[in-house]
C-alpha positions in Angstrom: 13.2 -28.0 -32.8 9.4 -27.7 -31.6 7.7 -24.6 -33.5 6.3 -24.3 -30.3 9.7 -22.8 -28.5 9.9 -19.6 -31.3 6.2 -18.7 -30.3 7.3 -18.8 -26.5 10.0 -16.9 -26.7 8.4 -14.6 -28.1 6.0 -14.0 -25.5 9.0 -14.0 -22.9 10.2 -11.2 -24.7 6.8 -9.6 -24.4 6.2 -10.3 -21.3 9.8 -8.7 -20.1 8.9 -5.7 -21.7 5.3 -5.0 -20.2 7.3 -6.4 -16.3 10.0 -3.3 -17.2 7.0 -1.0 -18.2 5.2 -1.8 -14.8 8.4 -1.2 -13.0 9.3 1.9 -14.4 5.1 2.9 -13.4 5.5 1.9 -10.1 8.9 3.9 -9.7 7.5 7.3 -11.3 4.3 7.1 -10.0 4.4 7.4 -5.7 7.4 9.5 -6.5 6.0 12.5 -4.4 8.2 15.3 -3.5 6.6 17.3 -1.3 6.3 14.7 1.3 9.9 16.1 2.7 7.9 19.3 3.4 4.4 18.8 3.4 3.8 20.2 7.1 5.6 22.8 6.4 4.5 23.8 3.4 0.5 23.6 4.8 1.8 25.7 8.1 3.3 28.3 5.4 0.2 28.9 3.7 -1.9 29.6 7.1 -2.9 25.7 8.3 -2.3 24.4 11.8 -2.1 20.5 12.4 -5.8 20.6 12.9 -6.5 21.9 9.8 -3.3 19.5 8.1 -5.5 16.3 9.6 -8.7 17.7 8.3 -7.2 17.6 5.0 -6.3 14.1 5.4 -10.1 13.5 6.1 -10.6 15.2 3.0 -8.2 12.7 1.0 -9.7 10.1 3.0 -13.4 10.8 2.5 -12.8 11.2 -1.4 -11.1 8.1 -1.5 -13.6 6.2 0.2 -16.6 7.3 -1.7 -14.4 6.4 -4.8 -12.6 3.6 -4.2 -14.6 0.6 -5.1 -16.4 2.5 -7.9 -12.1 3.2 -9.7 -11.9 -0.4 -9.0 -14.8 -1.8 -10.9 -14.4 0.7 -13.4 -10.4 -0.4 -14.1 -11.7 -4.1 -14.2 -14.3 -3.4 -17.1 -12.2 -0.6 -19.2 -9.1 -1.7 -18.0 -6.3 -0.8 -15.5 -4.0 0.6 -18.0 -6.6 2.8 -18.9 -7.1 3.5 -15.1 -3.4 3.7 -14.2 -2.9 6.8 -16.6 -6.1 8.3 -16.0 -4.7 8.0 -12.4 -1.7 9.7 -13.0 -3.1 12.3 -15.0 -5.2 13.8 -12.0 -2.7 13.5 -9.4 -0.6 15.7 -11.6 -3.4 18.3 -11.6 -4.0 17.5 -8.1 -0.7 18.8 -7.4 -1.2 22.2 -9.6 -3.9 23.2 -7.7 -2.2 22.4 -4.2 0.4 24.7 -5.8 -1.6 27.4 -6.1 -3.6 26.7 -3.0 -4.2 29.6 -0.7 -6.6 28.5 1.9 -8.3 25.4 3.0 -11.0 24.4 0.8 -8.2 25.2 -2.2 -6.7 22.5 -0.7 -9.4 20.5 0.0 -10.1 20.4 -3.8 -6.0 19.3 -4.8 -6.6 16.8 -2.0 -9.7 15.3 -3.5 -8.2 15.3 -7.4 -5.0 13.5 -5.5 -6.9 10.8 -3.8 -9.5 10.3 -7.0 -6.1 9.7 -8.6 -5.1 7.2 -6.6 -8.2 5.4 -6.1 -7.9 4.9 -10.0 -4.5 3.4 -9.5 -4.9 1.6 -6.2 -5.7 -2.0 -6.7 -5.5 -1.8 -10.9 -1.7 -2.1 -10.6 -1.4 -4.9 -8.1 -4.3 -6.7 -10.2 -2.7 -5.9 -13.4 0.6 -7.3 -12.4 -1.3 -11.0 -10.7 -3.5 -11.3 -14.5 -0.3 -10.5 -17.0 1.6 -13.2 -14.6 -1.6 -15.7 -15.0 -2.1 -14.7 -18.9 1.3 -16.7 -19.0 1.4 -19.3 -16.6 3.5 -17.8 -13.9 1.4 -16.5 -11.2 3.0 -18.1 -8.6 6.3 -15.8 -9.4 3.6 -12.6 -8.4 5.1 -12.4 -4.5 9.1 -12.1 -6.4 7.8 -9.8 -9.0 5.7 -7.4 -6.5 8.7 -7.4 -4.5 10.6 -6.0 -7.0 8.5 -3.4 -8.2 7.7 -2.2 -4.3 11.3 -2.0 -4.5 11.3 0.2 -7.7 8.6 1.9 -5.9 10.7 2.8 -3.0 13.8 3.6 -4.9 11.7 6.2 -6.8 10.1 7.6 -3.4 14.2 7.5 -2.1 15.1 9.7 -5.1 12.4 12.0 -4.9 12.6 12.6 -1.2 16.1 14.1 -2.0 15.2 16.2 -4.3 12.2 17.6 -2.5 14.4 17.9 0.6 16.7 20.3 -1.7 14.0 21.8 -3.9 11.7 22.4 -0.9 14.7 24.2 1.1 14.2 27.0 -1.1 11.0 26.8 -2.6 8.3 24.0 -0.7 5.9 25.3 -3.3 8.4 23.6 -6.4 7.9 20.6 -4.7 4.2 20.0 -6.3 5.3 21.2 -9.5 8.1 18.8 -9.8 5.6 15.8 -8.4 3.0 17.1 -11.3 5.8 16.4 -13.9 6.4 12.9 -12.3 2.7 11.9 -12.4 2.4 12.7 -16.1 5.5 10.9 -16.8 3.8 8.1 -14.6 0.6 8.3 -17.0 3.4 8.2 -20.4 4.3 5.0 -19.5 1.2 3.7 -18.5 -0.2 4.8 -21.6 2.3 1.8 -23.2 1.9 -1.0 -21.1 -0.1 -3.7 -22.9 -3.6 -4.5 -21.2 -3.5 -8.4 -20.1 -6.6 -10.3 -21.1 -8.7 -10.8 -18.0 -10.3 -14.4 -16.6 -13.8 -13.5 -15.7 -15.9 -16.0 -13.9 -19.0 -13.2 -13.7 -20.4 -10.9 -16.1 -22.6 -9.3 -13.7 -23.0 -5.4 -14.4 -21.4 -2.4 -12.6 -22.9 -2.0 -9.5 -23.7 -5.6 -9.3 -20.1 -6.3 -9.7 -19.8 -3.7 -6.8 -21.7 -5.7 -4.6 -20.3 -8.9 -5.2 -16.9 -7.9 -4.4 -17.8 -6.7 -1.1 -19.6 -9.6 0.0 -16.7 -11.5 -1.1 -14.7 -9.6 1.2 -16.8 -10.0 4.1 -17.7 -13.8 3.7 -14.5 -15.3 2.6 -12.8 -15.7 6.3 -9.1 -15.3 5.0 -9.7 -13.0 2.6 -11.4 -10.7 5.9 -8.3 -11.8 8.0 -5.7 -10.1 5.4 -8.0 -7.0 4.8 -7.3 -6.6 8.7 -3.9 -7.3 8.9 -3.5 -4.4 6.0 -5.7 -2.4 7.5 -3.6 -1.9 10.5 0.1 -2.2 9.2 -1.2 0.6 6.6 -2.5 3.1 9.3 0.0 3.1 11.5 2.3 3.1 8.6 1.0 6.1 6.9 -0.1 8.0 10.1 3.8 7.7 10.7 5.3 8.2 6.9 2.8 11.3 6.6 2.4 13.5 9.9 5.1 12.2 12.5 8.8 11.8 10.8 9.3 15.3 9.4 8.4 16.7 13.0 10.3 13.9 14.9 13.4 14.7 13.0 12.7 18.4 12.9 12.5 17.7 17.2 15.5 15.7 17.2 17.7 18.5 15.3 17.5 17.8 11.6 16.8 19.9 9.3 14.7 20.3 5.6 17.2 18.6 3.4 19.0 16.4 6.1 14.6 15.4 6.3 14.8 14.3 2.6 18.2 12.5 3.0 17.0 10.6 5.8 13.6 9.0 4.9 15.2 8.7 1.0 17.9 6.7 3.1 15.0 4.8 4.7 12.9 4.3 1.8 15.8 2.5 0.4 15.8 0.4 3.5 12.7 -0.6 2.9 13.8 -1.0 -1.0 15.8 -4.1 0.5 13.3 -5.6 2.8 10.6 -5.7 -0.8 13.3 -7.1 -2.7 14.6 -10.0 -0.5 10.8 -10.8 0.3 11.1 -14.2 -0.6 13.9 -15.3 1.8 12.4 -12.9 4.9 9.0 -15.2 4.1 10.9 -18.7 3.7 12.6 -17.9 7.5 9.9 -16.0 9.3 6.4 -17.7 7.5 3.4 -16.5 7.4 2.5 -16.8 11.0 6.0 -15.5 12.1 5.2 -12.8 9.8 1.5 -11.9 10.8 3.0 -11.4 14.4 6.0 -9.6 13.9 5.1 -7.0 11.8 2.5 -5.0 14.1 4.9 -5.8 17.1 7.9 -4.0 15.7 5.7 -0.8 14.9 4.1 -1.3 18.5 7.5 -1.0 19.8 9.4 1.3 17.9 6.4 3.9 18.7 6.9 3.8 22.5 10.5 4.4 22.0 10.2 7.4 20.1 7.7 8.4 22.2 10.3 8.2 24.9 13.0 9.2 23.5 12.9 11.9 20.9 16.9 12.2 19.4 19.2 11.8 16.9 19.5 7.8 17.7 15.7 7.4 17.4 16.5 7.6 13.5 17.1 3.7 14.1 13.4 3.8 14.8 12.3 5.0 11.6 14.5 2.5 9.8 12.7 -0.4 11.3 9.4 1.1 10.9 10.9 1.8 7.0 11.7 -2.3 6.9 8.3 -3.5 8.0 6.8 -1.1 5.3 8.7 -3.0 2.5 7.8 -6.4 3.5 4.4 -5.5 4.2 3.5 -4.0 0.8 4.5 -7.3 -0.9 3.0 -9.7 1.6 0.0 -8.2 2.4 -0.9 -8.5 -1.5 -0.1 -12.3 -1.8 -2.5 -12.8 1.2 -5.1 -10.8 -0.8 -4.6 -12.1 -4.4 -4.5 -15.1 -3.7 -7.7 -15.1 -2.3 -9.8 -13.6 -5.3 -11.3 -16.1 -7.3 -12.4 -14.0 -10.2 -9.9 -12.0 -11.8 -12.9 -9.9 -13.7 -13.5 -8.6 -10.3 -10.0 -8.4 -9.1 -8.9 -4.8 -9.0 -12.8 -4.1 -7.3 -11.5 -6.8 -4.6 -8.5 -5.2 -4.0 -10.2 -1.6 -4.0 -12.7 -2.3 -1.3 -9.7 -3.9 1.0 -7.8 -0.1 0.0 -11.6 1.9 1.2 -11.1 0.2 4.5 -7.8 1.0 4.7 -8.7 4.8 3.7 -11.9 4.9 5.9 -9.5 3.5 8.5 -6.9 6.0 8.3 -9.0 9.1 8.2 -10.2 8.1 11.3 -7.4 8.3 12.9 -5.5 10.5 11.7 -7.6 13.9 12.9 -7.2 12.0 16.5 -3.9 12.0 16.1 -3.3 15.4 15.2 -5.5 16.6 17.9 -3.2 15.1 20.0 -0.4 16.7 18.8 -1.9 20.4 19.2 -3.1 20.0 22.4 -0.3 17.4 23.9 2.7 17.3 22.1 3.9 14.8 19.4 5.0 12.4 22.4 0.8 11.7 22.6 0.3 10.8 19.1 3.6 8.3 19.0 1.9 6.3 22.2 -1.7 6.5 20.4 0.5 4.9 17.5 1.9 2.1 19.4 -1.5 1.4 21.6 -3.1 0.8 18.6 -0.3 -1.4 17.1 -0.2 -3.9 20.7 -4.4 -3.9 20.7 -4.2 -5.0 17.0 -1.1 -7.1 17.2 -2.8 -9.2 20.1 -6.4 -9.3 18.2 -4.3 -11.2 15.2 -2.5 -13.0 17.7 -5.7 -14.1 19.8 -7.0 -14.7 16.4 -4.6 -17.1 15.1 -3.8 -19.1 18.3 -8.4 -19.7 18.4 -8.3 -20.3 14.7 -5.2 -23.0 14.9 -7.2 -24.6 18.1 -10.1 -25.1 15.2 -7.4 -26.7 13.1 -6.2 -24.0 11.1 -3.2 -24.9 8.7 -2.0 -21.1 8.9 -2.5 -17.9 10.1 -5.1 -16.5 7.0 -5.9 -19.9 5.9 -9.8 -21.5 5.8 -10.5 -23.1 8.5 -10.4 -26.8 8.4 -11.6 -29.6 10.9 -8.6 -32.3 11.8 -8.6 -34.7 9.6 -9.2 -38.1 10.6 -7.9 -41.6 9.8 -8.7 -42.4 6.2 -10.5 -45.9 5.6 -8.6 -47.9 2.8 -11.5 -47.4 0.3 -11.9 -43.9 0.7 -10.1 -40.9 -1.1 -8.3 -38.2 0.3 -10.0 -34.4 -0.2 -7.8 -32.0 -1.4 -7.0 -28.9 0.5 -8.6 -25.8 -0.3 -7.1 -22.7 -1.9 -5.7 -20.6 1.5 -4.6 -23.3 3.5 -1.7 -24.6 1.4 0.7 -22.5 2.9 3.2 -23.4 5.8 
């Protein structure tokens, strides 16, 4: 027997343990139960939706300013580090929301939330891509981030029950339940083992600021899947975060039949993570790319239309695209960074665009609701999603014209005729796909 086959079992067993860690962090730590009564919980302590958006802008703006500078920070000290550190002020985050009185009280839990997740967004997608490439199995990173959305999900299903019940009584419990999930969160990132990092620059911290950006903005399909998240994510959140609870309250549920529902969703969207790899083998990319901002488009006008009990079915497609998103969306960006040094500072500039995209529209959107009725905000929702869905298909049909292999490929001339004595050139990384 090779002594070599000991040594790599060994590190099979290792890396098992850290995948089951990372799971168990991504369950805990999105596991928010207050989101079953988060608009009524504001309206109870003296907010109206104006004031509800305004604190999104407030979550938005803090995230923004922070994003990129977590990012950098989790790729020099390490996301591990970051992830609990994360955790840790989304728990106080919550405590101060609990105890929040008046605006600017929560203006301050807000900020401590989204600081939170600014540490954790981006460290735990590029944690998971470098602990697969320490071993030789980054191309399993689309299966494995499927799963852990999954996990994700499942833990946002769970909570979302028990906030629907706990938030009956008592809304306020709700962000002192969510504070004892973060710091279980930060527990178990506190035991995940830190992955050795691949670093093609050394450059310093705000250098190492700078270059991730103008990554971002030069690197054509790298751009292309920022925008593609960008959109999926606000209309996504705009619908997970001000529009369900008062589309179900309109179409006759109530608090706990809320939670049931979207943990019944969340679950729905457990399965369309999980079975990633078959929905991308049938679909592709481009199938993908299309879809996905259609189906939103769509299922907006409808429950614009119709606001009732059947219009549930709505929210379970809407819940479907947001598990296959979540996965896919971080294949087209991973794949695209180069320097895994600079990889979580990559991923948190694509999340500021998505923040700075979202608090944008979110105050619109509640305007739109005080002064016209949810109806207005559902039909901003699905304008957005047809304008968007027809930039990425205009997009893709003028990039393939250029001879584009796919959808957030580079862009490639045709190739002509090969003369016997010359040598093929390879393809490029982001064009491989089919």
């Amino acid at each position: 027997m090779s002594p070599q086959f000991p040594h790599r079992r060994k590190d099979d067993v290792r890396l098992a343990r850290d995948l089951q860690l990372f799971h168990v962090y991504r369950l805990l730590s999105t596991s928010y139960l207050f989101l079953p009564v988060l608009i009524t919980f504001f309206v109870s302590r003296g907010l109206d939706f104006t004031h509800i958006a305004l604190l999104n802008t407030v979550y938005a703006l803090t995230a923004i300013v922070f994003e990129v500078p977590t990012g950098a920070l989790a790729d020099r000290f390490g996301r591990c580090r970051a992830m609990m550190l994360g955790s840790l002020l989304m728990a106080i985050g919550c405590v101060v929301d609990f105890n929040g009185r008046d605006f600017w009280t929560f203006a301050l839990g807000e900020g401590l939330l989204a600081l939170g997740m600014t540490l954790t967004s981006g460290a735990d997608s590029a944690y998971l891509y470098d602990l697969l490439l320490a071993c030789g199995k980054e191309h399993e990173y689309r299966r494995h981030e499927g799963s852990a959305t999954a996990a994700k999900l499942l833990g946002a299903a769970a909570a979302l029950v028990a906030g629907g019940f706990v938030g009956r009584a008592a809304p306020a419990m709700t962000y002192a339940a969510t504070a004892c999930v973060c710091a279980a969160a930060a527990l178990v990132a506190m035991m995940m083992r830190e992955p050795p990092i691949q670093r093609d620059d050394d450059s310093d911290f705000l250098h190492g600021m700078a270059h991730a950006a103008r990554a971002v903005v030069t690197r054509p399909p790298l751009l292309f899947a920022v925008g593609f998240s960008v959109l999926l994510f606000t209309l996504l959140r705009e619908a997970q975060n001000y529009l369900y609870q008062p589309y179900l309250n309109g179409a006759g549920v109530g608090t706990v039949g809320v939670g049931i529902v979207l943990a019944v969703f969340s679950v729905f969207g457990a399965a369309g993570a999980q079975r990633i790899e078959s929905v991308r083998r049938r679909l592709g990319e481009t199938g993908l790319v299309w879809s996905l901002p259609l189906a939103l488009a769509a299922s907006f006008v409808l429950m614009g239309r119709f606001i009732t009990v059947w219009g549930i079915g709505l929210i379970a497609v809407q819940s479907l695209v947001n598990g296959i998103y979540s996965p896919f969306s971080k294949e087209l960006l991973n794949r695209e960074i180069a320097d895994s040094g600079q990889r979580a500072t990559v991923l948190s500039v694509e999340s500021m665009a998505r923040r700075l995209a979202f608090g944008a529209f979110a105050p619109i959107a509640g305007v739109l609701i005080d002064s016209h009725g949810l109806n207005a905000a559902l039909y901003l929702c699905a304008g957005a999603g047809f304008v968007g869905a027809s930039l990425l298909i205009a997009s893709g049909v003028r990039r393939r014209r250029r001879g584009l292999l796919d959808f957030a490929g580079e862009i490639t001339p045709t190739p002509l005729p090969i003369a016997q004595d010359e040598t093929p050139v390879p393809m490029t990384a982001g064009n491989h796909l089919h």
